[in-house]
N, CA, C and O atoms as CSV, one atom per row, in Angstrom:
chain,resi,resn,atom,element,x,y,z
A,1,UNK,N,N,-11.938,27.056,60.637
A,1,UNK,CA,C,-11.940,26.859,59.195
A,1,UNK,C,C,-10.696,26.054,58.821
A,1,UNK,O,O,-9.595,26.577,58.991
A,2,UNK,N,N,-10.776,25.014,58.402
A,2,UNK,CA,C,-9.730,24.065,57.715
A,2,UNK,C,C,-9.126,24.659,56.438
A,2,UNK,O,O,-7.973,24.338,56.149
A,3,UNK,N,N,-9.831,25.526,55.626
A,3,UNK,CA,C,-9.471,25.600,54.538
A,3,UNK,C,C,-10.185,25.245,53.333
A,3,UNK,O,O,-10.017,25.692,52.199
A,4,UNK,N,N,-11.061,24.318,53.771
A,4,UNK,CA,C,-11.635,23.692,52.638
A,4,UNK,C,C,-13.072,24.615,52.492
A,4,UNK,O,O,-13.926,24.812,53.356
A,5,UNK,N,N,-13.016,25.162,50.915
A,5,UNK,CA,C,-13.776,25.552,50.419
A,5,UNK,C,C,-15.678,24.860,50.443
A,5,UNK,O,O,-16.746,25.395,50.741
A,6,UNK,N,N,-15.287,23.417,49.951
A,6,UNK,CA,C,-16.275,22.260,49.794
A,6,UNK,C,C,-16.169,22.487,47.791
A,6,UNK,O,O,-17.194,22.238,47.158
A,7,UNK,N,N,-15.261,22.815,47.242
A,7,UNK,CA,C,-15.556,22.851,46.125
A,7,UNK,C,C,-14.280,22.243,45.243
A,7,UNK,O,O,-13.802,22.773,44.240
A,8,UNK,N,N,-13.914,21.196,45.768
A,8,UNK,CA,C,-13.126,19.996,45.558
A,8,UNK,C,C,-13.338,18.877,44.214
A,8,UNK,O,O,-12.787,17.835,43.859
A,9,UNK,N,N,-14.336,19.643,43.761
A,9,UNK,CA,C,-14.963,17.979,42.828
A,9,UNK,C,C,-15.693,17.058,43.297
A,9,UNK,O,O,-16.392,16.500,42.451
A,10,UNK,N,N,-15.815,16.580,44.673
A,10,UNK,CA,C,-16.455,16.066,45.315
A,10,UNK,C,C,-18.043,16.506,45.781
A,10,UNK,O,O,-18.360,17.589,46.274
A,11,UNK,N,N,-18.809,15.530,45.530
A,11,UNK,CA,C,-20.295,16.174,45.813
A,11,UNK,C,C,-20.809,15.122,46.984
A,11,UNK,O,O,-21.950,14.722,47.214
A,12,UNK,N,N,-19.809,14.881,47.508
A,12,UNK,CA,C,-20.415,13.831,48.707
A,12,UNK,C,C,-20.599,12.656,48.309
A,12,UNK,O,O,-21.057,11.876,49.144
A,13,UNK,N,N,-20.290,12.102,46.822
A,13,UNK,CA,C,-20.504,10.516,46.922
A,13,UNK,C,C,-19.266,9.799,46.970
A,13,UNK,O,O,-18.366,9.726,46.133
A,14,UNK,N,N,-19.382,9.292,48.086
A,14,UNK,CA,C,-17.737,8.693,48.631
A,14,UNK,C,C,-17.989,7.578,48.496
A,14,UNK,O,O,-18.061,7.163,49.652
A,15,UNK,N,N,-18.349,6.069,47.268
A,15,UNK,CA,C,-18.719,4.907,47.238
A,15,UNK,C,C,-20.162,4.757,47.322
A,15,UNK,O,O,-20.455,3.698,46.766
A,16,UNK,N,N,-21.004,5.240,47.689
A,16,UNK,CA,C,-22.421,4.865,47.233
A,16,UNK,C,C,-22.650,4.796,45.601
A,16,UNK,O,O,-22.337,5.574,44.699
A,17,UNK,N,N,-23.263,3.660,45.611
A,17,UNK,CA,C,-23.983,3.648,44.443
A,17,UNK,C,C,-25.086,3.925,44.201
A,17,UNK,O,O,-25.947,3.365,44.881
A,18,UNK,N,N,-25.539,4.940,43.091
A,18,UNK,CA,C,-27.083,5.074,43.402
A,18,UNK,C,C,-27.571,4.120,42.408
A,18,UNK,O,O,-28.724,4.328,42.030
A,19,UNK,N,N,-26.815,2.891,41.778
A,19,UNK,CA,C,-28.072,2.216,41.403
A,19,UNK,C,C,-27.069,0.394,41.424
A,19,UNK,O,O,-25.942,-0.058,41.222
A,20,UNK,N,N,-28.269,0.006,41.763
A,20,UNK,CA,C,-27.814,-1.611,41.609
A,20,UNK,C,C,-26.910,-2.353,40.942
A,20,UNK,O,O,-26.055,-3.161,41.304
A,21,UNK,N,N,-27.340,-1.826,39.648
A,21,UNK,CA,C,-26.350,-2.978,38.613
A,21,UNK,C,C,-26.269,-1.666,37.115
A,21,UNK,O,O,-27.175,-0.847,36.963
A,22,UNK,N,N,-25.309,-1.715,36.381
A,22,UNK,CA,C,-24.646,-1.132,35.622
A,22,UNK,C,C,-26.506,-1.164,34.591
A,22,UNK,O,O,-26.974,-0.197,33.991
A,23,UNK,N,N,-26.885,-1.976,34.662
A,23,UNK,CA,C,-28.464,-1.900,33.549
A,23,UNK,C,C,-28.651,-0.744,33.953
A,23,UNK,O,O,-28.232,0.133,33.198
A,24,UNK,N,N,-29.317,-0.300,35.233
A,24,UNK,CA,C,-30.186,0.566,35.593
A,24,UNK,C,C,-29.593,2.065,35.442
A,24,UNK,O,O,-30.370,2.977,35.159
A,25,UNK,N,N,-28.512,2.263,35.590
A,25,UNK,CA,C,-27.761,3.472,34.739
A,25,UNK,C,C,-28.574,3.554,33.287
A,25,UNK,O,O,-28.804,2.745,32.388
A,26,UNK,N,N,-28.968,5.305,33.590
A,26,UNK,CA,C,-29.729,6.450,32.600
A,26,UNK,C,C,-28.742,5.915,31.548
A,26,UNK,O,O,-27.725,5.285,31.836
A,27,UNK,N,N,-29.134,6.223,30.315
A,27,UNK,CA,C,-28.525,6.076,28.896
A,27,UNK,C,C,-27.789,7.578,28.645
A,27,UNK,O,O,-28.386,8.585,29.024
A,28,UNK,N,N,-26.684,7.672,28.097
A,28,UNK,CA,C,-26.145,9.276,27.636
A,28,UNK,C,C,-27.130,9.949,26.731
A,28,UNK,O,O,-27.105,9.558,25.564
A,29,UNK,N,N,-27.884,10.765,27.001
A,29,UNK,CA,C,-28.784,11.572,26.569
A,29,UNK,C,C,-28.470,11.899,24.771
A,29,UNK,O,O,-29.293,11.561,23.921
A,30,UNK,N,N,-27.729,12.294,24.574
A,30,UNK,CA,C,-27.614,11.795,22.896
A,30,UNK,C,C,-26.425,11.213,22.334
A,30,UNK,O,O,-25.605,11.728,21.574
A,31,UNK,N,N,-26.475,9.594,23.026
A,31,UNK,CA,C,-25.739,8.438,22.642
A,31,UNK,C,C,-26.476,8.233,21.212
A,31,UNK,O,O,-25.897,8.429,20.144
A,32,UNK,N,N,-27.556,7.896,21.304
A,32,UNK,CA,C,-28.434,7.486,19.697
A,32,UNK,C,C,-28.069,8.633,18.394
A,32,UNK,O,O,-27.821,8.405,17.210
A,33,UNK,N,N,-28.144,9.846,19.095
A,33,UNK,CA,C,-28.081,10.652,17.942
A,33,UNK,C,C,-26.250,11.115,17.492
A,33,UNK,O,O,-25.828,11.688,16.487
A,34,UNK,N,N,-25.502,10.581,18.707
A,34,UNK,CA,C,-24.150,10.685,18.096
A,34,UNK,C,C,-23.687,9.388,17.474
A,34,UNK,O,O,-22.567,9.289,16.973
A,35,UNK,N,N,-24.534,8.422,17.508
A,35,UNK,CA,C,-24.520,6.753,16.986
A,35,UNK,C,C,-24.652,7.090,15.255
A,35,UNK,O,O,-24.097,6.791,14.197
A,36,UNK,N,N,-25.438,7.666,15.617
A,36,UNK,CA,C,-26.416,7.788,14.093
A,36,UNK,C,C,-25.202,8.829,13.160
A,36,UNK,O,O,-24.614,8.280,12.229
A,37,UNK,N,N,-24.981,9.887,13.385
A,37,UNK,CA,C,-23.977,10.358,12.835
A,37,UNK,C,C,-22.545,10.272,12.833
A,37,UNK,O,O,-21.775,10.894,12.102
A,38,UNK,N,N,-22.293,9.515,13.643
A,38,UNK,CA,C,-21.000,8.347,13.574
A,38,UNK,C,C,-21.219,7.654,12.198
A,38,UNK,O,O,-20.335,7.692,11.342
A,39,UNK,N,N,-22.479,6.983,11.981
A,39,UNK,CA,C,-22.600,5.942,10.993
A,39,UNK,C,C,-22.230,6.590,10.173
A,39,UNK,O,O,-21.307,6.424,9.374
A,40,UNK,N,N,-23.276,7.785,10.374
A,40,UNK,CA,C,-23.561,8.461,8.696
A,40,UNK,C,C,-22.212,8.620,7.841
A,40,UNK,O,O,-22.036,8.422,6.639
A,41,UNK,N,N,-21.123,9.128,9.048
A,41,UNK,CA,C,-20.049,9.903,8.485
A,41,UNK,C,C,-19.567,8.750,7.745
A,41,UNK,O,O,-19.472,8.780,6.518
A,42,UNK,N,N,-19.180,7.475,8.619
A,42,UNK,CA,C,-18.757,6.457,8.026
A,42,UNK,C,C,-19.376,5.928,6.848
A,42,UNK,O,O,-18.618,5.211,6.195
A,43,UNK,N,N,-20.654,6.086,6.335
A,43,UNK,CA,C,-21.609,5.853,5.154
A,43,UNK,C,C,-20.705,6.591,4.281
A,43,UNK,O,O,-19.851,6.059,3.572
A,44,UNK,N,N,-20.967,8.049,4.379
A,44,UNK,CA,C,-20.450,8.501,3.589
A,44,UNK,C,C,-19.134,9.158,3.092
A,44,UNK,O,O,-18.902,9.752,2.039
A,45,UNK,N,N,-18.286,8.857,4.232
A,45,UNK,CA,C,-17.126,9.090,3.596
A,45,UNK,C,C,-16.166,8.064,2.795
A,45,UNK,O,O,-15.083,8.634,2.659
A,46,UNK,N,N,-16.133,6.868,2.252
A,46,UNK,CA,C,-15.727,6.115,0.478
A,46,UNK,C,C,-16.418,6.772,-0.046
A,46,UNK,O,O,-15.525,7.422,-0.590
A,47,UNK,N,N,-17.716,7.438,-0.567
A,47,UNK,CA,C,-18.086,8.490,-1.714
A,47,UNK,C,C,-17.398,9.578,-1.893
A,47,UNK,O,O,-17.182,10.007,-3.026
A,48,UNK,N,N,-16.947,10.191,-0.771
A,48,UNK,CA,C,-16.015,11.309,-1.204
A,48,UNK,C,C,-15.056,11.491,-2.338
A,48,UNK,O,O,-14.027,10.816,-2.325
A,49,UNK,N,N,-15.269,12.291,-3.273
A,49,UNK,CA,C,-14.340,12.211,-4.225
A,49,UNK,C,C,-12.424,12.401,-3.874
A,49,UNK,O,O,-11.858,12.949,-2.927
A,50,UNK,N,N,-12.071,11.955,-4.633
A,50,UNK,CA,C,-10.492,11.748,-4.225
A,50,UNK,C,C,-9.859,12.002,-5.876
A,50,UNK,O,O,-10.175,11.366,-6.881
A,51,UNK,N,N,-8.810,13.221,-5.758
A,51,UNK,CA,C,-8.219,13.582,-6.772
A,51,UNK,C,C,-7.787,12.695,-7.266
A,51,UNK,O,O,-7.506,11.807,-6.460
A,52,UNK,N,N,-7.464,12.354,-8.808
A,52,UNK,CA,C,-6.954,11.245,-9.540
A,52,UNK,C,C,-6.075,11.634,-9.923
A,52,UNK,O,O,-6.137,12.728,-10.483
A,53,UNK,N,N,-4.737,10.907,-9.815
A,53,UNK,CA,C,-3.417,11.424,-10.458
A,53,UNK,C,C,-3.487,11.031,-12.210
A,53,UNK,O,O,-4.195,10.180,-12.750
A,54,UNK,N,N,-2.792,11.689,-12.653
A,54,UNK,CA,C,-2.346,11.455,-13.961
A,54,UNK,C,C,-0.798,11.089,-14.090
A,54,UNK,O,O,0.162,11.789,-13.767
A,55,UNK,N,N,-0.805,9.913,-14.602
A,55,UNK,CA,C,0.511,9.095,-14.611
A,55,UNK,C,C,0.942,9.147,-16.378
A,55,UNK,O,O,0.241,8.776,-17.319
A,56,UNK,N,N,2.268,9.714,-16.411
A,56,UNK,CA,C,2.166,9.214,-18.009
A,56,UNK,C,C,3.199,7.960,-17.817
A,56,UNK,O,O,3.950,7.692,-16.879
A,57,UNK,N,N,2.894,7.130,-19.364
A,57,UNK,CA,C,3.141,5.870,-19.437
A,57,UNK,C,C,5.400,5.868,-18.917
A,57,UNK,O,O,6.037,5.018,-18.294
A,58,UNK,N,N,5.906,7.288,-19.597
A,58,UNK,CA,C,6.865,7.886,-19.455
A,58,UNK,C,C,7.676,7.608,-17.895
A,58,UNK,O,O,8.814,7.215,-17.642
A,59,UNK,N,N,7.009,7.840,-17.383
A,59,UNK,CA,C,7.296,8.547,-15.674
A,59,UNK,C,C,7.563,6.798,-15.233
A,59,UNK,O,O,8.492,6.426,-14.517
A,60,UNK,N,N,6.666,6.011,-15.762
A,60,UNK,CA,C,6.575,4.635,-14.797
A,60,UNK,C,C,7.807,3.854,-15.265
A,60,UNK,O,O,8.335,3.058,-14.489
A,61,UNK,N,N,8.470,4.120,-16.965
A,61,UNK,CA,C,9.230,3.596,-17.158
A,61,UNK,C,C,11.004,3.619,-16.820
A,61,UNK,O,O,11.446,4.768,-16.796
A,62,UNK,N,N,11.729,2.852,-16.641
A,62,UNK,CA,C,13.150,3.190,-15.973
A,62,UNK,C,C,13.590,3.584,-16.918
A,62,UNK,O,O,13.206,3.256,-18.040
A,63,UNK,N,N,15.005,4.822,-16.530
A,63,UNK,CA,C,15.690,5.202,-18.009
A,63,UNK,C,C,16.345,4.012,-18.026
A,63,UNK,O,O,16.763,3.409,-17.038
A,64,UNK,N,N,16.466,3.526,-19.716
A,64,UNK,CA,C,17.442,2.563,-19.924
A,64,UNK,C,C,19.061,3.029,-20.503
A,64,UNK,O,O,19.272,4.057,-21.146
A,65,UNK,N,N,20.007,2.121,-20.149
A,65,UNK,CA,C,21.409,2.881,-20.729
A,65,UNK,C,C,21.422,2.897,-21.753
A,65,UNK,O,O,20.525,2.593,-22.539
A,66,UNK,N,N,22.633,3.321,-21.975
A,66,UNK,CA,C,22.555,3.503,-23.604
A,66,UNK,C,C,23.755,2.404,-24.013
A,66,UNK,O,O,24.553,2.022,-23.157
A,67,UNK,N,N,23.806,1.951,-25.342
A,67,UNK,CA,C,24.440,0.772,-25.524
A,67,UNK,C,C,25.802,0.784,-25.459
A,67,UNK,O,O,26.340,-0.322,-25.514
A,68,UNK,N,N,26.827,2.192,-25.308
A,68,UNK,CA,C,28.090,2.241,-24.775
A,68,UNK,C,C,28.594,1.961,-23.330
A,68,UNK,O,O,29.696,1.751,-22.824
A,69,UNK,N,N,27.546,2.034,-22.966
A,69,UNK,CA,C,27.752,1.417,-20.982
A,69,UNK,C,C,27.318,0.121,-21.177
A,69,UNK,O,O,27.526,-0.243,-20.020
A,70,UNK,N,N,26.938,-0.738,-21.647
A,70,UNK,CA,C,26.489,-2.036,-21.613
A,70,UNK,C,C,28.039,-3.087,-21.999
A,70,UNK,O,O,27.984,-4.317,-21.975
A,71,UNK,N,N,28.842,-2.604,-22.207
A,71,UNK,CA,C,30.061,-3.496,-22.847
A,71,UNK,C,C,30.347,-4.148,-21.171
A,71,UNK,O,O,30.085,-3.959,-19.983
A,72,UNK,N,N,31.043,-4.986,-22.073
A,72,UNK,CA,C,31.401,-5.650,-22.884
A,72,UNK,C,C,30.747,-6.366,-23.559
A,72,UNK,O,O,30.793,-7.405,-22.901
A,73,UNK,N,N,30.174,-6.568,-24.390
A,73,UNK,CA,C,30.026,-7.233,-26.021
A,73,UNK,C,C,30.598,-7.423,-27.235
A,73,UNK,O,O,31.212,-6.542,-27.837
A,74,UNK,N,N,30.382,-8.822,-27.728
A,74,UNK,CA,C,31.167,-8.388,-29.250
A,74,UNK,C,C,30.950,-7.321,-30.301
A,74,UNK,O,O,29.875,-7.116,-30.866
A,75,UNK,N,N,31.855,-6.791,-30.467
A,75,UNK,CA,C,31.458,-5.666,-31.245
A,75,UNK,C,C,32.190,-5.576,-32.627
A,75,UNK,O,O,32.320,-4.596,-33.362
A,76,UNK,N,N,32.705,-7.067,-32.808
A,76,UNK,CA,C,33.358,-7.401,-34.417
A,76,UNK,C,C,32.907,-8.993,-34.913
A,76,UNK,O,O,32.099,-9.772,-34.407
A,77,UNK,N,N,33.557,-9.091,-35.808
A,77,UNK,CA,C,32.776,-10.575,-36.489
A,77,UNK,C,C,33.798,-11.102,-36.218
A,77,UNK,O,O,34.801,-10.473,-36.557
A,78,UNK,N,N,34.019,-12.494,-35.486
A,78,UNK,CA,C,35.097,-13.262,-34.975
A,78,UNK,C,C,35.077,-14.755,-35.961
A,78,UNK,O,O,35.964,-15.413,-36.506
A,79,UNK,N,N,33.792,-14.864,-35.876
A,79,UNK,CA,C,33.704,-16.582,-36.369
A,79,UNK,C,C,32.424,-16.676,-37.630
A,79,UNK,O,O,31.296,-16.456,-37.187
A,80,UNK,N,N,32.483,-16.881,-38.646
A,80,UNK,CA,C,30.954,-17.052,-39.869
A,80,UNK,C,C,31.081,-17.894,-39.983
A,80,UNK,O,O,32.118,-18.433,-40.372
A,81,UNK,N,N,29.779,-18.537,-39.607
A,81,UNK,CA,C,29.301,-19.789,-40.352
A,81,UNK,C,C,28.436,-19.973,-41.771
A,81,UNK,O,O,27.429,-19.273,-41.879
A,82,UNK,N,N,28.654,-20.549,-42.465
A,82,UNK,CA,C,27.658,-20.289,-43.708
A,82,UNK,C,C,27.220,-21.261,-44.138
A,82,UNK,O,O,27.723,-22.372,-43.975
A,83,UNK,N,N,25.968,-20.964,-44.908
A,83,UNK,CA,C,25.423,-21.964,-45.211
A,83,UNK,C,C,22.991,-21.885,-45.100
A,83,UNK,O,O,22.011,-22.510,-45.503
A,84,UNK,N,N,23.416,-20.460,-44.137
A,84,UNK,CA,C,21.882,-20.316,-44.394
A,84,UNK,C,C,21.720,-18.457,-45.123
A,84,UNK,O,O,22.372,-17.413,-45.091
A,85,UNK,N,N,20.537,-18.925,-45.665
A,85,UNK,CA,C,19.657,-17.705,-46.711
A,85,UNK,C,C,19.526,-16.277,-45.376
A,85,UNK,O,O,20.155,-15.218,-45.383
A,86,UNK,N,N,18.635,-16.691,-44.488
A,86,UNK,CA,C,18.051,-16.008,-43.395
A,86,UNK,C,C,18.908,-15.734,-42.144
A,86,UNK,O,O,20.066,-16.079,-41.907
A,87,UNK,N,N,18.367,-15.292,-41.686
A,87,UNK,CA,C,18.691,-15.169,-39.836
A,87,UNK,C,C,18.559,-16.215,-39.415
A,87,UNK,O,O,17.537,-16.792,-39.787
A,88,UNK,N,N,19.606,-17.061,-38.340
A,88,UNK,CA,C,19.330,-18.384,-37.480
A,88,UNK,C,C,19.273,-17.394,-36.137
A,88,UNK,O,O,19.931,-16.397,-35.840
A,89,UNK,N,N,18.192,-18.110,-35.455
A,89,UNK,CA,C,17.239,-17.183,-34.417
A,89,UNK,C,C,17.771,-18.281,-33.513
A,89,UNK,O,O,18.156,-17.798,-32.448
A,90,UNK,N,N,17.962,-19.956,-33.603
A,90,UNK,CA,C,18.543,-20.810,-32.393
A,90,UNK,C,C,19.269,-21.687,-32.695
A,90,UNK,O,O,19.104,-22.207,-33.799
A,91,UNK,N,N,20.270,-22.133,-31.865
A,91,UNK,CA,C,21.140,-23.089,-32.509
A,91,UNK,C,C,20.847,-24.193,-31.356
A,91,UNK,O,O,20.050,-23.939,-30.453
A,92,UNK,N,N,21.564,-25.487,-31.439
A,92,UNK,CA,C,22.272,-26.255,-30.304
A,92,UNK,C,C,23.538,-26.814,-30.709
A,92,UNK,O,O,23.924,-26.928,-31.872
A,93,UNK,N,N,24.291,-27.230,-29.435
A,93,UNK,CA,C,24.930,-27.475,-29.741
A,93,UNK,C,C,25.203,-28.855,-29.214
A,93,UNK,O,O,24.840,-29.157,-28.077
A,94,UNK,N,N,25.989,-29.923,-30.196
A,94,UNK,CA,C,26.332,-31.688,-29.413
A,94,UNK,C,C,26.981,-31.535,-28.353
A,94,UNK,O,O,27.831,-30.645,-28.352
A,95,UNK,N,N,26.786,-32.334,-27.155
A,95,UNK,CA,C,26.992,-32.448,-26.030
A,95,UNK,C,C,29.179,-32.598,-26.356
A,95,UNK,O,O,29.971,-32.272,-25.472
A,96,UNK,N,N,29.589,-33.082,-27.617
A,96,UNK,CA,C,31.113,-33.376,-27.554
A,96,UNK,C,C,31.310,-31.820,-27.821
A,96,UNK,O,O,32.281,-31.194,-27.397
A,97,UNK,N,N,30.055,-31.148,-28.736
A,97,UNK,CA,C,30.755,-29.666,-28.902
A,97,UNK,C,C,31.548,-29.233,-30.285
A,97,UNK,O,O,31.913,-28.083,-30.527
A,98,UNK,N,N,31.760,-30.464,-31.210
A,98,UNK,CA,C,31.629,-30.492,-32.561
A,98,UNK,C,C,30.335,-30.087,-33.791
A,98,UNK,O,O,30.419,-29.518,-34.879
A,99,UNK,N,N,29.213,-30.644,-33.077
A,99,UNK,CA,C,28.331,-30.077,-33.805
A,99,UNK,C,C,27.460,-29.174,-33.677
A,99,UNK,O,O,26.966,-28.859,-32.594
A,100,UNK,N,N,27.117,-28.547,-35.015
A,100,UNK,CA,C,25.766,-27.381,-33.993
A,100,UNK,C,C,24.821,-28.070,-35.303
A,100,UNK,O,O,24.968,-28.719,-36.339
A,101,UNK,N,N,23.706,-27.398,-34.413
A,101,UNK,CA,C,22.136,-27.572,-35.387
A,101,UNK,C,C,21.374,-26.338,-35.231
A,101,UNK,O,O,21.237,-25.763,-34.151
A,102,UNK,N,N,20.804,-25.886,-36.517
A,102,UNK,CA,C,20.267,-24.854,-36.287
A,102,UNK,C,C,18.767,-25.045,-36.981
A,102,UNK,O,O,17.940,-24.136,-36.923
């Protein structure tokens, strides 16, 4: 007795092929029906419902500072010009820098 059981994994096919060419190999007995529910799952799982968050408009916006951290700015009247009724919303100014237009 060598030892060997005969229950190795081995069933005696040491390189024989029992069939010609990879065609003639049996089909996996339920390849079709695990095909088919492969699909299905894939069919139907984008229908699955998916919880919807609720975002308020709040949450998306950044806090903004508040206008005592924003300085430096003028925060006195240095220079008036006069001469209009309204608000001047744009000016320019001449390229020498003497004139403005509003």
């Amino acid at each position: 007795d060598d030892g060997d059981d005969g229950d190795d994994g081995d069933d005696g096919d040491d390189g024989d092929n029992r069939y010609d060419s990879l065609r003639k190999v049996p089909q996996y007995p339920r390849y079709m029906q695990e095909l088919y529910e492969r699909c299905l799952e894939l069919y139907i799982c984008p229908r699955a419902k998916t919880k919807k968050t609720r975002l308020e408009a709040k949450s998306l916006l950044p806090d903004l500072p508040k206008p005592s951290e924003l300085r430096p700015f003028p925060t006195q009247l240095t220079l008036v010009y006069e001469g209009h009724k309204g608000r001047v919303r744009s000016i320019s100014v001449h390229p020498t820098g003497h004139w403005l237009a509003s």
